[in-house]
N, CA, C and O atoms as CSV, one atom per row, in Angstrom:
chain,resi,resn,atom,element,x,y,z
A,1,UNK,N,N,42.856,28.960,-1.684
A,1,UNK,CA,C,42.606,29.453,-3.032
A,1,UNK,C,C,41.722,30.690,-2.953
A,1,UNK,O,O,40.539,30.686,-2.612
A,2,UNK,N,N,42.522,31.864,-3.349
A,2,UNK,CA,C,41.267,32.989,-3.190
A,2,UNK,C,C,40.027,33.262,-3.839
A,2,UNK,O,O,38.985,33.823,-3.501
A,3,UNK,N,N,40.570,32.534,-5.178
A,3,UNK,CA,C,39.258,32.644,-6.747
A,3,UNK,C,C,37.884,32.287,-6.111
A,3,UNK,O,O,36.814,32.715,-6.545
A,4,UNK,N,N,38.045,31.290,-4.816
A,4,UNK,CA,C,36.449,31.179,-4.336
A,4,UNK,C,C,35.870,32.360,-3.116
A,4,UNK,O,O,34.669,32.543,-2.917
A,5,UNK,N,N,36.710,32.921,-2.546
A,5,UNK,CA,C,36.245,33.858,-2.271
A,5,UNK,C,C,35.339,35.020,-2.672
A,5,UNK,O,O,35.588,35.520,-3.769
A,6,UNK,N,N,34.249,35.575,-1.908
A,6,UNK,CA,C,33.039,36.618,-2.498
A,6,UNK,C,C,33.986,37.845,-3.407
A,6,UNK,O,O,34.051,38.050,-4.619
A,7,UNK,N,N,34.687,38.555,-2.192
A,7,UNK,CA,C,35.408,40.047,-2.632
A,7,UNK,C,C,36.043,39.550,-2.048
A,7,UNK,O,O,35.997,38.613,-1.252
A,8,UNK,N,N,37.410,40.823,-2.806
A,8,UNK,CA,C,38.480,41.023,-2.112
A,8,UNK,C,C,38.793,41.061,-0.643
A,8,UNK,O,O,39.774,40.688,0.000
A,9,UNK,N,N,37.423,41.744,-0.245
A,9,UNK,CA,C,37.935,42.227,1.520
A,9,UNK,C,C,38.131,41.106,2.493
A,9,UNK,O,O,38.689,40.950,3.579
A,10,UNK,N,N,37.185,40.133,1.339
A,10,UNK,CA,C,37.339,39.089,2.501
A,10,UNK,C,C,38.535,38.185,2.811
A,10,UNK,O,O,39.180,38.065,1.770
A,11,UNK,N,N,38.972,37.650,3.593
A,11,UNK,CA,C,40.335,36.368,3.920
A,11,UNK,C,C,39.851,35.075,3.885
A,11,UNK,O,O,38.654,34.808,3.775
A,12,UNK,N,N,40.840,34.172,3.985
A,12,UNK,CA,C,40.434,32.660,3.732
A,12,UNK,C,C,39.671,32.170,4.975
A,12,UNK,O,O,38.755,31.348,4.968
A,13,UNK,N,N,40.135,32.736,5.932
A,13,UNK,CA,C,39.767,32.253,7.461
A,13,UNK,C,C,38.153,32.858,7.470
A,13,UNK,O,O,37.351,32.123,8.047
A,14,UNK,N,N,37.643,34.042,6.924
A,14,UNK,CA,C,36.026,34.669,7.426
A,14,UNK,C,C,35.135,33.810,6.410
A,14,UNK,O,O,33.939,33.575,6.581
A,15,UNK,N,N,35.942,33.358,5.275
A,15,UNK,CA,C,35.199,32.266,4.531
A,15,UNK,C,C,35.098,30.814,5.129
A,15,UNK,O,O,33.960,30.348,5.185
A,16,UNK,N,N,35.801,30.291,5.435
A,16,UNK,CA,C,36.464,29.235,5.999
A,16,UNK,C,C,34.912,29.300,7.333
A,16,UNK,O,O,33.792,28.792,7.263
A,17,UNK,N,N,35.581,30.174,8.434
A,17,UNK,CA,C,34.616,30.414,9.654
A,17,UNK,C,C,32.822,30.428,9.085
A,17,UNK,O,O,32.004,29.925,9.855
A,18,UNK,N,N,32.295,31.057,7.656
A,18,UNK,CA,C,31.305,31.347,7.557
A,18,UNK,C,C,31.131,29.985,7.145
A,18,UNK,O,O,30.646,29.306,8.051
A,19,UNK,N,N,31.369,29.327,6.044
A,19,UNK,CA,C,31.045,27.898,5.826
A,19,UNK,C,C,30.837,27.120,7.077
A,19,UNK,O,O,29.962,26.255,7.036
A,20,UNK,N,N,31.603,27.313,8.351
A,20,UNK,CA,C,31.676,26.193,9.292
A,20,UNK,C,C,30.691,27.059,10.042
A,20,UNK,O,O,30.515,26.415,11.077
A,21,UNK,N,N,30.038,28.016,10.109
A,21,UNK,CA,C,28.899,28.765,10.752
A,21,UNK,C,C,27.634,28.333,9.945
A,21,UNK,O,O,26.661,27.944,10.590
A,22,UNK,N,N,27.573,28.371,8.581
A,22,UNK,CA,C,26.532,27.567,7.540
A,22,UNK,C,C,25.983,26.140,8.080
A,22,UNK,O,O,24.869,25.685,8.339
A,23,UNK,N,N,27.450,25.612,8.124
A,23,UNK,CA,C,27.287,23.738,8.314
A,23,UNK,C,C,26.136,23.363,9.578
A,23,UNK,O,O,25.096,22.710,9.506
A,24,UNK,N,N,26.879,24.167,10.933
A,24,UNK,CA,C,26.289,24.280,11.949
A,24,UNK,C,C,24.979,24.723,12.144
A,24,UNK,O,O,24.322,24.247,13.070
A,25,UNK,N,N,24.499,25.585,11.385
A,25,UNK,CA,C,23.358,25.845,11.036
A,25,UNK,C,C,22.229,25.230,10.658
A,25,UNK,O,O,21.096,25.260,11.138
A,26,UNK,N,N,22.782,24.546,9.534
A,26,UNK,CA,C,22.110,23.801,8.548
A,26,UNK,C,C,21.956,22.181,9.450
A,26,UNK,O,O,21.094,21.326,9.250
A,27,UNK,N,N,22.976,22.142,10.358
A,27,UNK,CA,C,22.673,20.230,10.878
A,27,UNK,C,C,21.911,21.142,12.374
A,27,UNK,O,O,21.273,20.356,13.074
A,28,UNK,N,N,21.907,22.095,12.720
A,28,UNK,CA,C,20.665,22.292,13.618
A,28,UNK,C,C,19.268,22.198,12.922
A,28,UNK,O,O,18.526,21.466,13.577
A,29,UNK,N,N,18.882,22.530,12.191
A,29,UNK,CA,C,18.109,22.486,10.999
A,29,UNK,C,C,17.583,21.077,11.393
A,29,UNK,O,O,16.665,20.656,12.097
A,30,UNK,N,N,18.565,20.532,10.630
A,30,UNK,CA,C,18.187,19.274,10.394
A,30,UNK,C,C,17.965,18.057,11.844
A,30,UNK,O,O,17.437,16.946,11.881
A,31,UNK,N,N,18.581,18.824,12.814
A,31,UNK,CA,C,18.106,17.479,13.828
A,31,UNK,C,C,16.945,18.218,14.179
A,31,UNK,O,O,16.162,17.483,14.779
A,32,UNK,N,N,16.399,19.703,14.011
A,32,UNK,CA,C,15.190,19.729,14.499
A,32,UNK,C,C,14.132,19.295,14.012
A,32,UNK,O,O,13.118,19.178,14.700
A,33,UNK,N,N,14.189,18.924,12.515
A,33,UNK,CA,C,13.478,18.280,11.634
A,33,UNK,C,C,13.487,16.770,11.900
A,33,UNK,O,O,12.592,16.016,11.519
A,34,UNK,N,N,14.374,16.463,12.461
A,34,UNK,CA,C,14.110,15.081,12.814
A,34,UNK,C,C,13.386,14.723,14.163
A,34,UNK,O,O,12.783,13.685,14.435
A,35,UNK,N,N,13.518,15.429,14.656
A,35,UNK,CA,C,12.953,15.743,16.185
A,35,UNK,C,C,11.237,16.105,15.693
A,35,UNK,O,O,10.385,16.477,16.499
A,36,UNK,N,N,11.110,15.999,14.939
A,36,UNK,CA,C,9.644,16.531,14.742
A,36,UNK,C,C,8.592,15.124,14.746
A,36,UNK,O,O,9.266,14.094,14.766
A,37,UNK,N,N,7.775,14.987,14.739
A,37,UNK,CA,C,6.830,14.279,14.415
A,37,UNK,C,C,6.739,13.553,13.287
A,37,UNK,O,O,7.101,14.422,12.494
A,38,UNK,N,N,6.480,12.411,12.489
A,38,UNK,CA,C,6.261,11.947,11.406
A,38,UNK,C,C,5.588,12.886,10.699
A,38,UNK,O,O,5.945,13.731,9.879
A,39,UNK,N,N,4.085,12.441,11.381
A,39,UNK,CA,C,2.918,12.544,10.431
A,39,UNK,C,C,2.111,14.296,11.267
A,39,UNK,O,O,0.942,14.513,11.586
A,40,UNK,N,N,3.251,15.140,11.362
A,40,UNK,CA,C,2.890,16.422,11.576
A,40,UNK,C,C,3.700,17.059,10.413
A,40,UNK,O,O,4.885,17.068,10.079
A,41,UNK,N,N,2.224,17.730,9.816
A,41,UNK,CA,C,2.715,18.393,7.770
A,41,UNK,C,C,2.235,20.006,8.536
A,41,UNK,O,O,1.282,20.429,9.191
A,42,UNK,N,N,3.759,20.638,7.893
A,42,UNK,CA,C,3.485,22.028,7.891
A,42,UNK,C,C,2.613,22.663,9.109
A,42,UNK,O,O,1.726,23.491,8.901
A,43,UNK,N,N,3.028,22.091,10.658
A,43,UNK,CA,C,2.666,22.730,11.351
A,43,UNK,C,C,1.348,22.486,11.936
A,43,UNK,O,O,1.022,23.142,12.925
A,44,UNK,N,N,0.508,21.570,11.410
A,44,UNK,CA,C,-0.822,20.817,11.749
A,44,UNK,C,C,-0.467,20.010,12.645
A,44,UNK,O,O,0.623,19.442,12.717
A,45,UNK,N,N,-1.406,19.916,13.399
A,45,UNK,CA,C,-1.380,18.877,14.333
A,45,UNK,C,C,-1.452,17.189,14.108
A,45,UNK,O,O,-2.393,16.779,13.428
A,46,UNK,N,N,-1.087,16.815,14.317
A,46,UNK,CA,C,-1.649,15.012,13.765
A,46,UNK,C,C,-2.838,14.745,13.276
A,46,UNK,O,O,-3.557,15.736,13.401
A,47,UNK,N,N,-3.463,13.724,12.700
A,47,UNK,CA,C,-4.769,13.763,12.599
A,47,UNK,C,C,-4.874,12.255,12.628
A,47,UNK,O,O,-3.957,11.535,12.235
A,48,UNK,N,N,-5.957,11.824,13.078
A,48,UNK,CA,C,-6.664,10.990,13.799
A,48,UNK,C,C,-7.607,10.643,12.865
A,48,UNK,O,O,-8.742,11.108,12.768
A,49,UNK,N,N,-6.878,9.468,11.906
A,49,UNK,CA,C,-8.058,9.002,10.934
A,49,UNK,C,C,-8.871,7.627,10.987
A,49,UNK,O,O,-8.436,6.490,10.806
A,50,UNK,N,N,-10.373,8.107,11.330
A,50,UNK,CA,C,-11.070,6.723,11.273
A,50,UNK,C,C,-12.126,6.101,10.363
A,50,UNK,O,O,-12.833,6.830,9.668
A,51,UNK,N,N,-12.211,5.196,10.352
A,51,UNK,CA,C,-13.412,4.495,9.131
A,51,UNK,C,C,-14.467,4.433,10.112
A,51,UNK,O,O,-14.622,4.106,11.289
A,52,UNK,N,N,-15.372,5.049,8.779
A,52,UNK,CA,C,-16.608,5.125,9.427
A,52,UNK,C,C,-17.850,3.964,8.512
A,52,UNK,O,O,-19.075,3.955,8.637
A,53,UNK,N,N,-17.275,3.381,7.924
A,53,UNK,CA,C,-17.324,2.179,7.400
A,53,UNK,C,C,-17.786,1.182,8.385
A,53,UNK,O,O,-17.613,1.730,9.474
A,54,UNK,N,N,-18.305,-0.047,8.587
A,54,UNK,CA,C,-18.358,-1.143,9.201
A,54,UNK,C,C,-17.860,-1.745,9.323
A,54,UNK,O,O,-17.207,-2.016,8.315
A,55,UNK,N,N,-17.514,-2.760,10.758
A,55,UNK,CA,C,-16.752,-4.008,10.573
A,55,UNK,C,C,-16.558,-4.667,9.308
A,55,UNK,O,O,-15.531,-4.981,8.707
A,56,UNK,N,N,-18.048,-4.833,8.984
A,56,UNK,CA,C,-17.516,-5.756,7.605
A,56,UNK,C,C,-17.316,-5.404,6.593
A,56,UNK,O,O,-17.032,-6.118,5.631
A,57,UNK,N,N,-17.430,-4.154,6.608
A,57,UNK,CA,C,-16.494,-3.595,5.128
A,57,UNK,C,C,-14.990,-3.280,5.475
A,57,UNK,O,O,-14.019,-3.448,4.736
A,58,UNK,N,N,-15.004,-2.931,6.381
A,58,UNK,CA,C,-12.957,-3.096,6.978
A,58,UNK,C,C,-13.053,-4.549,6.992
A,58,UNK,O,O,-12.208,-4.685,6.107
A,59,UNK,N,N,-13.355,-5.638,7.242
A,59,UNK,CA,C,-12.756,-6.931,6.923
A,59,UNK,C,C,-12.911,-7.083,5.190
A,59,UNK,O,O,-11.951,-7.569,4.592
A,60,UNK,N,N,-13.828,-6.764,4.602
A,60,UNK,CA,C,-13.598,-7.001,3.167
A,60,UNK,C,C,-12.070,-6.130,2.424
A,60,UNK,O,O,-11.305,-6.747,1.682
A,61,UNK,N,N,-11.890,-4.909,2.731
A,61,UNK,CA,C,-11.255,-4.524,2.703
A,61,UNK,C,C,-9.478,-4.862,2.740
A,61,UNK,O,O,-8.584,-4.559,1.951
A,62,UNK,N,N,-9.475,-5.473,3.782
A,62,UNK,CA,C,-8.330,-6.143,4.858
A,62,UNK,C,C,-7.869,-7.685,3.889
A,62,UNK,O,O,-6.796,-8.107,3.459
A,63,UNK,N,N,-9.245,-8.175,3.847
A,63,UNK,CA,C,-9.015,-9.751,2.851
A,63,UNK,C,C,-8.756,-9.220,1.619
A,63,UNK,O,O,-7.615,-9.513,1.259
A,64,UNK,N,N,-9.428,-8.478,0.734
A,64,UNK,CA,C,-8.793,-7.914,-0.796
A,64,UNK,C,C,-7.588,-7.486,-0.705
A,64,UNK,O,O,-6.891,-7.809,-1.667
A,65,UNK,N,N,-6.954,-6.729,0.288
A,65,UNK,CA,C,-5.269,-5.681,0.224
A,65,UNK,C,C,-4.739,-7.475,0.270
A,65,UNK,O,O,-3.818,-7.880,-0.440
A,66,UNK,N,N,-5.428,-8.278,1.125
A,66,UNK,CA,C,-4.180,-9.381,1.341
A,66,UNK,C,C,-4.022,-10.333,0.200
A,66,UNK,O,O,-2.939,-10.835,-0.101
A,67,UNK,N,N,-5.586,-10.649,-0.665
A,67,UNK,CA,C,-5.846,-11.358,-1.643
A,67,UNK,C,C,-4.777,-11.009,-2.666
A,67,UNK,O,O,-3.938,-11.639,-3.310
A,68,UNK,N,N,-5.121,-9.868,-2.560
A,68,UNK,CA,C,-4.141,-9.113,-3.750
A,68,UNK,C,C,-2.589,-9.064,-3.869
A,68,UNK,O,O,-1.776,-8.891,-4.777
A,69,UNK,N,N,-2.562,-9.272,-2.666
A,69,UNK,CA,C,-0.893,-9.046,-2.222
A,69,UNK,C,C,-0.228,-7.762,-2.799
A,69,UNK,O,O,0.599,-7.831,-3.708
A,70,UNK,N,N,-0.591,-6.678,-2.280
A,70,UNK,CA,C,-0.088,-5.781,-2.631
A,70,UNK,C,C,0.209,-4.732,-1.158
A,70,UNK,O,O,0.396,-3.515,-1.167
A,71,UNK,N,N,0.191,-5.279,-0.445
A,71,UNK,CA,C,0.880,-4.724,0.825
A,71,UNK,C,C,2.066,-5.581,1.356
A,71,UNK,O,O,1.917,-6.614,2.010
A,72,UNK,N,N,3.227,-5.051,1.011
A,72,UNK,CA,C,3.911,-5.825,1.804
A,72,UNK,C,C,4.861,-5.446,2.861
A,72,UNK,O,O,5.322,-4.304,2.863
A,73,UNK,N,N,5.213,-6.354,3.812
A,73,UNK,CA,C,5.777,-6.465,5.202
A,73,UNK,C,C,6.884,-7.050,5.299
A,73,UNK,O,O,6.862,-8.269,5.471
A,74,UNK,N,N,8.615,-6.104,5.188
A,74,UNK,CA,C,9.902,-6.368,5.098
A,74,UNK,C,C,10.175,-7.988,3.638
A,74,UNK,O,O,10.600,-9.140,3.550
A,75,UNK,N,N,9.590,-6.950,2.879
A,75,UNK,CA,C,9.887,-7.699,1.455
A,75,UNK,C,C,8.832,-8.893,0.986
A,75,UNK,O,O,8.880,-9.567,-0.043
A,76,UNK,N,N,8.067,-8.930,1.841
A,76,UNK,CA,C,7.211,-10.317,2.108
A,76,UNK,C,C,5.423,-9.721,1.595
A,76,UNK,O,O,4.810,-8.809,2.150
A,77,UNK,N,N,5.049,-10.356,0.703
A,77,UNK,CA,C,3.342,-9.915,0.777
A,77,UNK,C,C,2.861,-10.024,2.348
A,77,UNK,O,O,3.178,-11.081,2.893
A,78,UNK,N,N,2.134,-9.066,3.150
A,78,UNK,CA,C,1.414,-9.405,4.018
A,78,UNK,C,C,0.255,-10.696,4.229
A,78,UNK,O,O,-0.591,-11.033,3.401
A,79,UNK,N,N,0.450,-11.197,5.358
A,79,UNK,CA,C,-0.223,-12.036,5.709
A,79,UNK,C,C,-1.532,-11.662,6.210
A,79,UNK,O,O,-1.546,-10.506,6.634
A,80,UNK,N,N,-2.774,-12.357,6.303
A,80,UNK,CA,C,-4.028,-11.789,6.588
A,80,UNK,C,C,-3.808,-11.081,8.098
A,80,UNK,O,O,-4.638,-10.264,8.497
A,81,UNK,N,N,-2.676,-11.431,8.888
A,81,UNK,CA,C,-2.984,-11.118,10.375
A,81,UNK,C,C,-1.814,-9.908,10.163
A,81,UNK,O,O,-1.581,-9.089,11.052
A,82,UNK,N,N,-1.389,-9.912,9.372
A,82,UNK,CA,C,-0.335,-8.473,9.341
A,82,UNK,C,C,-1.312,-7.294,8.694
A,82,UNK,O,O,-1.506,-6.191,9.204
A,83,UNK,N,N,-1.645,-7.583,7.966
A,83,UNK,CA,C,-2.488,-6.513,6.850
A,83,UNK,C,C,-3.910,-6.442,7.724
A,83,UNK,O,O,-4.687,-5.568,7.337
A,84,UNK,N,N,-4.318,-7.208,8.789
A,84,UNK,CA,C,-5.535,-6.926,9.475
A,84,UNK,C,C,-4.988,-5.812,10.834
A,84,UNK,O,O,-5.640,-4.876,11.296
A,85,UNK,N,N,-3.719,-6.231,11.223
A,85,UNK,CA,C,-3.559,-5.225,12.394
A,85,UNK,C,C,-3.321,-3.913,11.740
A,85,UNK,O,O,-3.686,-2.862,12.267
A,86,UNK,N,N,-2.732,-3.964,10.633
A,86,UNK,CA,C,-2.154,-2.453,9.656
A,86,UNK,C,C,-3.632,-2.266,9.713
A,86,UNK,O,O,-3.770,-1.476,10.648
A,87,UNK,N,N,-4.525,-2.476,9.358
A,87,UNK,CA,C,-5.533,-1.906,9.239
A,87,UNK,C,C,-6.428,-1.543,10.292
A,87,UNK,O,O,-7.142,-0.541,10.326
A,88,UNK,N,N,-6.319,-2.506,11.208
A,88,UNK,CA,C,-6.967,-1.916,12.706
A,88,UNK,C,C,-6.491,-0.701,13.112
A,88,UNK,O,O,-7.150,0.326,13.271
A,89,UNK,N,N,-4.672,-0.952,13.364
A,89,UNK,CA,C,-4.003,0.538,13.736
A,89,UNK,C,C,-4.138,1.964,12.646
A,89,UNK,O,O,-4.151,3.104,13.110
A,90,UNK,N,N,-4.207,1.763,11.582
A,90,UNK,CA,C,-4.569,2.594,10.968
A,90,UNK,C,C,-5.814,3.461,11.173
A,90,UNK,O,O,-6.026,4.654,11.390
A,91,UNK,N,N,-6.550,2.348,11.011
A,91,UNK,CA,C,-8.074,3.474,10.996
A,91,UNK,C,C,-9.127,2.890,12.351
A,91,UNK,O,O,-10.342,2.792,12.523
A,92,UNK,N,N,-7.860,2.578,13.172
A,92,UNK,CA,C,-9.005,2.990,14.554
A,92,UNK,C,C,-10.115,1.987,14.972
A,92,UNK,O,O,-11.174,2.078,15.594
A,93,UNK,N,N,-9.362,0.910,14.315
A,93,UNK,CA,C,-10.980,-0.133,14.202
A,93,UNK,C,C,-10.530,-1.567,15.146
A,93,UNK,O,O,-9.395,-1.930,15.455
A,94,UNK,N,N,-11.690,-2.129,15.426
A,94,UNK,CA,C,-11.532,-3.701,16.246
A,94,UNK,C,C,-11.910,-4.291,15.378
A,94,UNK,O,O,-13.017,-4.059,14.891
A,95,UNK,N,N,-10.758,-5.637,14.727
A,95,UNK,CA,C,-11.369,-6.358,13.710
A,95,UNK,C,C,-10.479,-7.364,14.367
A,95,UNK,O,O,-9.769,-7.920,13.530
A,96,UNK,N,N,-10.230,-7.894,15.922
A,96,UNK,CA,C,-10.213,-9.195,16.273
A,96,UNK,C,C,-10.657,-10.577,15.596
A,96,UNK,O,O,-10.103,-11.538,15.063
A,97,UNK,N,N,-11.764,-10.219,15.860
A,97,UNK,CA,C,-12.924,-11.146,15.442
A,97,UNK,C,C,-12.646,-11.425,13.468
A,97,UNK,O,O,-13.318,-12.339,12.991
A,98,UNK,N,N,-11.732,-10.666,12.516
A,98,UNK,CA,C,-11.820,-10.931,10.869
A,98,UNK,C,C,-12.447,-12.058,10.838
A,98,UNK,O,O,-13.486,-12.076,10.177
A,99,UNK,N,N,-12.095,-13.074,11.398
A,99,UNK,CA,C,-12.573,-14.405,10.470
A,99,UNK,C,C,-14.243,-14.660,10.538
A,99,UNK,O,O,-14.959,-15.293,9.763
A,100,UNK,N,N,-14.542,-14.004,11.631
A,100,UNK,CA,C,-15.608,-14.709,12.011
A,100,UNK,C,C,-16.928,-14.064,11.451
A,100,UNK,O,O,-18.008,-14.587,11.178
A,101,UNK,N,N,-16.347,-12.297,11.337
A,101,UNK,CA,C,-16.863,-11.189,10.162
A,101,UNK,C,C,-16.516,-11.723,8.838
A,101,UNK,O,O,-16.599,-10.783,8.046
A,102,UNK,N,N,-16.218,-12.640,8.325
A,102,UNK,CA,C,-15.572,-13.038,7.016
A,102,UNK,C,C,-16.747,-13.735,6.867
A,102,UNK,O,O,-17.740,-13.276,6.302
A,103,UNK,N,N,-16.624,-15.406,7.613
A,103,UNK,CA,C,-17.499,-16.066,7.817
A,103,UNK,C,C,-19.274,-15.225,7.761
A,103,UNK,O,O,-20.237,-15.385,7.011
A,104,UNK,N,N,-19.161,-14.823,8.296
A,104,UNK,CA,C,-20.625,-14.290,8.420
A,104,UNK,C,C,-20.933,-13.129,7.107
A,104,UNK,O,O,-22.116,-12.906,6.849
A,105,UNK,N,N,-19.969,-12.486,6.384
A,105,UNK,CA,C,-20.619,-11.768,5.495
A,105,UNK,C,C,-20.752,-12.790,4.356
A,105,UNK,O,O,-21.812,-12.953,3.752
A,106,UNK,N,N,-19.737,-13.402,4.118
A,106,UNK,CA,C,-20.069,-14.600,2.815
A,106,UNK,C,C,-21.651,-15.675,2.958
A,106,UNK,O,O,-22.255,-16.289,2.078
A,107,UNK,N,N,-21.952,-15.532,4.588
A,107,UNK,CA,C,-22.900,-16.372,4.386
A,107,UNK,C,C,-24.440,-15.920,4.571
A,107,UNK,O,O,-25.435,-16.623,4.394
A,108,UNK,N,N,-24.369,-14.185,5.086
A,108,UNK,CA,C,-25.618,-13.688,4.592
A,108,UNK,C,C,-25.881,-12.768,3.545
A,108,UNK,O,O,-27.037,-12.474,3.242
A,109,UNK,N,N,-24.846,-12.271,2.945
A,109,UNK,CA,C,-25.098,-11.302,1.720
A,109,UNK,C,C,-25.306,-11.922,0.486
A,109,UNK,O,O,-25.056,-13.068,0.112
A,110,UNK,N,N,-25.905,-10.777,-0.192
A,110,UNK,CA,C,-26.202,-11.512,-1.494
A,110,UNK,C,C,-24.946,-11.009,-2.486
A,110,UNK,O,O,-24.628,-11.678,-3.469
A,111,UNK,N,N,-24.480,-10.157,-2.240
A,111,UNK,CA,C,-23.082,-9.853,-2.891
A,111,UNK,C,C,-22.119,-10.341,-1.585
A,111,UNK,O,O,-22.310,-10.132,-0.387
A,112,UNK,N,N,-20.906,-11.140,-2.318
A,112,UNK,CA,C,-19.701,-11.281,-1.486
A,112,UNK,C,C,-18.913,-10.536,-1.276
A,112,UNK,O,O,-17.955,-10.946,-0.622
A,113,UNK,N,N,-18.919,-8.929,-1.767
A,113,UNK,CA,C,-18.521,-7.844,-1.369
A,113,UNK,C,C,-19.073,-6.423,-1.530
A,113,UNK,O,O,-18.888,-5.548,-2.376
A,114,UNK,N,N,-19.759,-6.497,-0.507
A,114,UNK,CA,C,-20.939,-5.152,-0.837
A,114,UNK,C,C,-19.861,-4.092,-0.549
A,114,UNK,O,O,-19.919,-3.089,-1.261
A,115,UNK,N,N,-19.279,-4.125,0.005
A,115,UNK,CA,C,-18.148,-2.473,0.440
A,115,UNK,C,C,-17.632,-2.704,-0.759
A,115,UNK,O,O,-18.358,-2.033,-1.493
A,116,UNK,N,N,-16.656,-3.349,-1.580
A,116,UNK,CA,C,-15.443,-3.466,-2.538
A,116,UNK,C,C,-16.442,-2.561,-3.831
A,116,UNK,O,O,-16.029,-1.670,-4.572
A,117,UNK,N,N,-17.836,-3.148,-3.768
A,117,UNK,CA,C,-18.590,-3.222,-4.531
A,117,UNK,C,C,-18.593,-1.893,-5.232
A,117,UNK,O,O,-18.149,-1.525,-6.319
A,118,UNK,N,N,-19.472,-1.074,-3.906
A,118,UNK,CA,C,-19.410,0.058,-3.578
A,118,UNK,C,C,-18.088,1.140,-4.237
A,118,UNK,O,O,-18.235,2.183,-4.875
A,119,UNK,N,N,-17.046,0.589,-3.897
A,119,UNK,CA,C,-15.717,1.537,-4.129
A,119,UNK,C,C,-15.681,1.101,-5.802
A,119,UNK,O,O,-15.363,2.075,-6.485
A,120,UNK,N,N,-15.861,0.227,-6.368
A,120,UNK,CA,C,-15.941,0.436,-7.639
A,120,UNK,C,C,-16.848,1.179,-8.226
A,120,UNK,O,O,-16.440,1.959,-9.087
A,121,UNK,N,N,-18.317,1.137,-7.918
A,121,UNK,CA,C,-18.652,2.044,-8.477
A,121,UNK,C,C,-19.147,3.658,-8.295
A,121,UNK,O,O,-20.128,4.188,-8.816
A,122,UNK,N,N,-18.259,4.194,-7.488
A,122,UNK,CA,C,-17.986,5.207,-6.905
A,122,UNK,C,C,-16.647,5.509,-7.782
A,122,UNK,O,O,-16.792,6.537,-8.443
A,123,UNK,N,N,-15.529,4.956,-7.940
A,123,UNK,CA,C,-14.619,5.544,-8.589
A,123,UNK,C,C,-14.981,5.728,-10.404
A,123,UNK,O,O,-14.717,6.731,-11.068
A,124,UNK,N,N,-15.675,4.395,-10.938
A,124,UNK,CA,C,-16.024,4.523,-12.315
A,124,UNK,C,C,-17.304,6.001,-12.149
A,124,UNK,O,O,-17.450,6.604,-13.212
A,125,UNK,N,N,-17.952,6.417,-11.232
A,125,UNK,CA,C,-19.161,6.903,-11.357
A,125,UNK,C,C,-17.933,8.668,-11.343
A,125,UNK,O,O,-18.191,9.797,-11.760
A,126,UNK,N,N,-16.633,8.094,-10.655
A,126,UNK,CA,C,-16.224,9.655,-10.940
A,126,UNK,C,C,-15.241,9.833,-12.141
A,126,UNK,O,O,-14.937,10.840,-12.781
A,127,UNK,N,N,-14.762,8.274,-12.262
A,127,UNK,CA,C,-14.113,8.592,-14.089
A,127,UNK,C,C,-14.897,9.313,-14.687
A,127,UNK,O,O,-14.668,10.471,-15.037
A,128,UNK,N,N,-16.505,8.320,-14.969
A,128,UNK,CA,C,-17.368,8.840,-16.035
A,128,UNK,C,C,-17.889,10.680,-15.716
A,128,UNK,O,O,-18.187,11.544,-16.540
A,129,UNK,N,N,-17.848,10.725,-14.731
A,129,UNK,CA,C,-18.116,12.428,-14.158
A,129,UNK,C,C,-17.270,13.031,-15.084
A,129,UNK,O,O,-17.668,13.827,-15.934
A,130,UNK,N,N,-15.653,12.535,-14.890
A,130,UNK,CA,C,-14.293,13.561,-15.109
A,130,UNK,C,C,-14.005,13.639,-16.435
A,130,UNK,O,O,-13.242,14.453,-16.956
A,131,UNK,N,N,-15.002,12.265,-17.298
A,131,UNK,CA,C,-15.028,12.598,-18.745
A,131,UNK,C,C,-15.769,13.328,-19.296
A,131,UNK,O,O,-15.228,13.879,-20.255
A,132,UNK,N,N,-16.943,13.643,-19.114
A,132,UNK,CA,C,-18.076,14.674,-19.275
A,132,UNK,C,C,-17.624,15.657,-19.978
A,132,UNK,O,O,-17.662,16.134,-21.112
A,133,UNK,N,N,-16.937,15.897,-18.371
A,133,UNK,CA,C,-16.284,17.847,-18.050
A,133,UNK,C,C,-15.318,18.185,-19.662
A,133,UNK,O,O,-14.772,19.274,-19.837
């Protein structure tokens, strides 16, 4: 059909050839993009994120995502030992020991979640900031 052709000068075959020169193009493209790295954005290098938080605020942490059930693992809420390794591998941390950091913050603090604590009122302290403005 010529009607899709650019101009006149051109033939069915230099259209034909340029599309199949496009295609080729475009799936090099694309396996090099797949060939790339996940978590490499725009040419940055990876980054290496850790909590600088405490054991026992990464175990408070770890027990609330699971309490909550809002992480889940192939359709399934995470289990405390799924949502504790996601969180070890994530941010770089040894939390073998959760239970025993569990055990021990419930039985010397006077809040049962001084980290959670913390992140609440840090986020209300920046609502109330962002209403001010």
């Amino acid at each position: 059909d010529q009607s899709q052709l650019p101009d006149e000068n051109s033939s069915l075959g230099t259209y034909k050839a340029s599309w199949i020169m496009a295609d080729e193009r475009y799936r090099e493209y694309c396996m090099r993009e797949l060939q790339e790295p996940v978590n490499e954005i725009h040419g940055k290098e990876p980054q290496r994120i850790e909590f600088k938080g405490s054991k026992s605020a990464a175990a408070e942490l770890a027990i609330a995502l699971t309490e909550a059930r809002v992480l889940y693992f192939d359709d399934q809420p995470g289990s405390l030992v799924q949502v504790n390794e996601w969180v070890q591998h994530l941010f770089h941390i040894d939390l073998k020991d959760i239970h025993a950091i569990d055990k021990n913050n419930r039985k010397r603090k006077k809040l049962a979640t001084p980290f959670l604590n913390m992140l609440i009122e840090k986020y209300n302290s920046r609502a109330d900031r962002l209403l001010d403005q």
